[in-house]
C-alpha positions as CSV (number, residue, x, y, z in Angstrom):
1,X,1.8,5.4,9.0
2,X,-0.7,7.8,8.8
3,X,-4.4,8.5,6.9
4,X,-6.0,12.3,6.5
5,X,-9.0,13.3,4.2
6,X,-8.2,15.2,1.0
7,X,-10.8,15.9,-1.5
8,X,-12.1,12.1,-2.5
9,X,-8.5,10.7,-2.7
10,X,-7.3,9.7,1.0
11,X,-3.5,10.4,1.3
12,X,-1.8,7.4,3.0
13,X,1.7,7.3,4.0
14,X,3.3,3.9,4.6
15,X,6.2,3.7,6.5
16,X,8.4,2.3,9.1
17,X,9.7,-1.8,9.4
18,X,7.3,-4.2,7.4
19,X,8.5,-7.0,8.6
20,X,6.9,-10.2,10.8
21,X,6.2,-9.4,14.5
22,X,6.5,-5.6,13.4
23,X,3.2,-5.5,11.4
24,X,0.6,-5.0,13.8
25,X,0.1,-1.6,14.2
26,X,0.7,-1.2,10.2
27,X,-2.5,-4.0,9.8
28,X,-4.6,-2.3,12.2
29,X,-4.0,1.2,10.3
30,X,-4.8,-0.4,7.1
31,X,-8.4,-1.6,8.6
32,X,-9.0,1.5,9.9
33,X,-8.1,3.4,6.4
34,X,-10.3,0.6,4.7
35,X,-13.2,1.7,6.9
36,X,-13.1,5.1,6.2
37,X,-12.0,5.4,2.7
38,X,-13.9,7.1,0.2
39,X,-13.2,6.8,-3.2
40,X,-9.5,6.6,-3.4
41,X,-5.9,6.2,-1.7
42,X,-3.0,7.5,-2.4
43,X,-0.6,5.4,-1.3
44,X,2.9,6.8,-0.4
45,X,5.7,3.8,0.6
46,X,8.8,6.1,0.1
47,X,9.1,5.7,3.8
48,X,9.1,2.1,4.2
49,X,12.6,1.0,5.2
50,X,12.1,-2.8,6.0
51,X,9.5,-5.0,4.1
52,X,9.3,-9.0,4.3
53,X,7.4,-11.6,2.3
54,X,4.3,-11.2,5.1
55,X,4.4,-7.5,5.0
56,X,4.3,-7.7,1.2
57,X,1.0,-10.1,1.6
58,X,-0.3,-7.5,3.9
59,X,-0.1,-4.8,1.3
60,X,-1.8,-7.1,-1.3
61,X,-4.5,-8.0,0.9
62,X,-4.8,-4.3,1.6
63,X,-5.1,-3.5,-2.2
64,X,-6.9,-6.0,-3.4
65,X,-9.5,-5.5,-0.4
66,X,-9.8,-1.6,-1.9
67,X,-9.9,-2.8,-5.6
68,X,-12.7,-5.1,-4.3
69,X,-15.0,-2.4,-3.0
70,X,-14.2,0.0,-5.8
71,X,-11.7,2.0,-4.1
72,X,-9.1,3.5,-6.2
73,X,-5.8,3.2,-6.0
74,X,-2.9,5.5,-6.7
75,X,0.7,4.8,-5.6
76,X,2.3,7.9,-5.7
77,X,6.0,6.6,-4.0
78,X,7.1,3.2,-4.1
79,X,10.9,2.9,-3.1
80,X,13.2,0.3,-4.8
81,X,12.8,-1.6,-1.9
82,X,9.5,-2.6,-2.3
83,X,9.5,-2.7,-6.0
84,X,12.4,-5.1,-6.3
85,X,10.9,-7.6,-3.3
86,X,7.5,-7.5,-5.0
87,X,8.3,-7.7,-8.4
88,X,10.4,-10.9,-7.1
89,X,7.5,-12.3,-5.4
90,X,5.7,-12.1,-8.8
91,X,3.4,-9.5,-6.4
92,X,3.0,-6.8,-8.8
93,X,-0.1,-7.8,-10.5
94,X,-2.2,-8.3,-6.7
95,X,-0.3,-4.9,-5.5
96,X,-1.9,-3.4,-8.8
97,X,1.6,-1.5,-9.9
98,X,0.9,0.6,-12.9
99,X,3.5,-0.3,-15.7
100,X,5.0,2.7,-14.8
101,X,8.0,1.6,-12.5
102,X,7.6,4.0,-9.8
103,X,3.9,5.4,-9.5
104,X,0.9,5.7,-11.0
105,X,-3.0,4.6,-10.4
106,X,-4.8,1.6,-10.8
């Protein structure tokens, strides 16, 4: 997962295994994003290949932490993976999906 400057909107791409004792380094990148942002994210999950309920919560708390300090948030990829586990979860409203089913900004 990575974070680099473009214009006001940050490009950020998730990726990797989500899942518990595997989220560390993803949480710790997150922070560090949160820190720097400016006015928005755009969030790009087409490369997450794993995701569990915790890494899920992770995003949430990610996105609503950005939502809280008027960040904005575009998701610009979001693989079936993480849509079908989130939408299960009853997640979508805190991972502030647009009703668009794969991307849009929030």
């Amino acid at each position: 997962m990575g974070a680099t400057g473009l214009g006001s909107s940050t490009p950020l791409v998730l990726s990797g295994d989500w899942r518990i004792g595997r989220l560390e380094p993803h949480r710790v990148c997150l922070l560090k994003a949160l820190d720097s942002a400016s006015t928005g994210f755009d969030l790009d999950a087409s490369g997450i290949t794993h995701i569990d309920t915790l890494g899920l919560q992770l995003l949430a708390v990610f996105v609503q932490q950005c939502l809280r300090r008027q960040i904005t948030i575009h998701w610009s990829a979001r693989p079936p993976l993480l849509q079908e586990s989130g939408a299960r979860l009853g997640l979508d409203t805190l991972l502030a999906w647009p009703a668009d089913a794969s991307a849009g900004t929030i």
